[in-house]
C-alpha positions as a Python dict, from the first residue, in 0.01 Angstrom:
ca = {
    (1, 'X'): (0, 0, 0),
    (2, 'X'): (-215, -301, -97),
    (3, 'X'): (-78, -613, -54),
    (4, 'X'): (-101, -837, -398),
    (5, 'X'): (-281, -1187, -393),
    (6, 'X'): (-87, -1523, -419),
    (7, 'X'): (-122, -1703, -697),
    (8, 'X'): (-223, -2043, -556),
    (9, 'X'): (-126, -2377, -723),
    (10, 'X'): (-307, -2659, -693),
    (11, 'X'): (-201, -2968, -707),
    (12, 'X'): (-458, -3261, -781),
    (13, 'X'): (-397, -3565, -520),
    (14, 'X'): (-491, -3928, -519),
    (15, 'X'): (-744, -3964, -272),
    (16, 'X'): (-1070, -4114, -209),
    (17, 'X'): (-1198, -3784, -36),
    (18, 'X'): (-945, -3535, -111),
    (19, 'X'): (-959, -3337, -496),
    (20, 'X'): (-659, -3096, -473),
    (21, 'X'): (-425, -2922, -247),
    (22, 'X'): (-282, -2608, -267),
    (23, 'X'): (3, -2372, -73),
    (24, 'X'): (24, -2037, -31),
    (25, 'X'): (419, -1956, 91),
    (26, 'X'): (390, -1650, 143),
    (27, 'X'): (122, -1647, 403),
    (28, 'X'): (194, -2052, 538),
    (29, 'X'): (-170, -2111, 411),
    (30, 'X'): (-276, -2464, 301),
    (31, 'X'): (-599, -2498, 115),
    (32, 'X'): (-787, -2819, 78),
    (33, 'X'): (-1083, -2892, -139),
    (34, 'X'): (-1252, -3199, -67),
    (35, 'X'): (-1509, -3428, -316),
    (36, 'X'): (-1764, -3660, -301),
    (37, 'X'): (-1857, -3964, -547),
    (38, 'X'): (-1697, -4072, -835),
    (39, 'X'): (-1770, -3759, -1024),
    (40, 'X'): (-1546, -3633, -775),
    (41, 'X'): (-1801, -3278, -708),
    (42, 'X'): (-1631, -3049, -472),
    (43, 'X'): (-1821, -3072, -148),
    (44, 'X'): (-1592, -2813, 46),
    (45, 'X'): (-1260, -2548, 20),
    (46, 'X'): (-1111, -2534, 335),
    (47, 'X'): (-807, -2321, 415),
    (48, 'X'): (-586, -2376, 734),
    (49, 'X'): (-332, -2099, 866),
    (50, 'X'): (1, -2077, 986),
    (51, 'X'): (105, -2454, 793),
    (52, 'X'): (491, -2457, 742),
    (53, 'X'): (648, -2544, 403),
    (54, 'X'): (785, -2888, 550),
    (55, 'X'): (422, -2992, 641),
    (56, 'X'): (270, -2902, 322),
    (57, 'X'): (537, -3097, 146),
    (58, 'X'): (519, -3402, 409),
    (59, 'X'): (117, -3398, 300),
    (60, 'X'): (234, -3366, -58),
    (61, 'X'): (472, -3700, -43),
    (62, 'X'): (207, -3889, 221),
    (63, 'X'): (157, -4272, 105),
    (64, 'X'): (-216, -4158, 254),
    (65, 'X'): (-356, -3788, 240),
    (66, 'X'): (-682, -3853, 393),
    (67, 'X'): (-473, -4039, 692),
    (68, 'X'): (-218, -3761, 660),
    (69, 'X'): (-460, -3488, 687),
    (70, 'X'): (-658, -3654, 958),
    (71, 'X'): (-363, -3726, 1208),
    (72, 'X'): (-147, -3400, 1109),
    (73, 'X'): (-337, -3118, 997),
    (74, 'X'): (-703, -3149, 1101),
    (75, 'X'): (-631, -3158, 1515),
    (76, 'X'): (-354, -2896, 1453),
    (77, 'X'): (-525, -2614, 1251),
    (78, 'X'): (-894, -2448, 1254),
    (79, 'X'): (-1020, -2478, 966),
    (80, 'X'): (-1205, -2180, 783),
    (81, 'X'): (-1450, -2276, 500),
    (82, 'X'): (-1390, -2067, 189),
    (83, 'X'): (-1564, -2235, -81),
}
């Protein structure tokens, strides 16, 4: 039996290099899609396995992604490009 897809939702961030963030529960995926510019054009979808619900929601509630991300998530998970 198939397995259906999660229904991801993102949620757009304030950030100077990060667009939107999204969680998949189900799977403890976090996807990240990054911009560049003011136009804010999506330079990269990144998805990171095995991230636990209290991470996601500790990046959610960060006073800084881009510092959260970079001292939590980036040296802790691979990151596979999907986008």
């Amino acid at each position: 039996m198939q397995k259906a897809a999660a229904k991801i939702v993102w949620e757009e961030v304030e950030s100077s290099n990060i667009k939107a963030i999204g969680y998949d529960s189900g799977q403890m995926i976090l996807f990240v899609q990054f911009f560049k510019g003011e136009r804010k054009n999506v330079t990269g979808t990144f998805m990171y396995q095995e991230v636990s619900s209290q991470r996601y929601t500790a990046f959610l509630k960060a006073e800084s992604m881009g510092s959260y991300f970079l001292k939590e998530i980036m040296p802790r998970y691979k990151a596979i490009k999907i986008g």
